[in-house]
N, C-alpha and C positions, 0 to 999 in steps of 0.2 A: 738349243744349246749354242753357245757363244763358238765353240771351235768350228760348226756347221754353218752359223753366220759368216766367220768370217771366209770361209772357202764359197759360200753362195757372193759374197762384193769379188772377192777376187774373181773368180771366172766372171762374175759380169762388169769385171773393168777388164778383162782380157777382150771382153766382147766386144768394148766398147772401143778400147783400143784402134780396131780396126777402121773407125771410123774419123770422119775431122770434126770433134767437138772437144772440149774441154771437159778430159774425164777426169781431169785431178780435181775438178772442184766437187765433180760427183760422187768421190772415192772418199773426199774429205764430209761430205754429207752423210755417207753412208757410215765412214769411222764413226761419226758425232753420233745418229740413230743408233749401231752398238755399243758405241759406249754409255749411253742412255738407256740402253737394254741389259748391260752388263750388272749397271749399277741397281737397277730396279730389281736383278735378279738377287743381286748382295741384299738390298735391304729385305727382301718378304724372302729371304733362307735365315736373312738373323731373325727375322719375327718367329720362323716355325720352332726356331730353338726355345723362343718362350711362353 
């Protein structure tokens, strides 16, 4: 489910936080992966409607 993804990036950009890398590029990879997941989940719920 898309609300359990997004609390699984958040805690692991919290995690990451802690460290010295560049988690905002990580954060924006991860957004991209859900929203790639979000959308695939919209299209195969419209298909089961038909």
């Amino acid at each position: 489910m898309v609300t359990e993804d997004l609390q699984r990036i958040f805690k692991l950009e919290q995690n990451r936080s802690n460290h010295t890398i560049d988690f905002t590029q990580l954060l924006v990879e991860d957004m991209k992966t859900l929203a790639y997941k979000s959308a695939y989940e919209a299209l195969t719920f419209e298909e089961d409607l038909f």
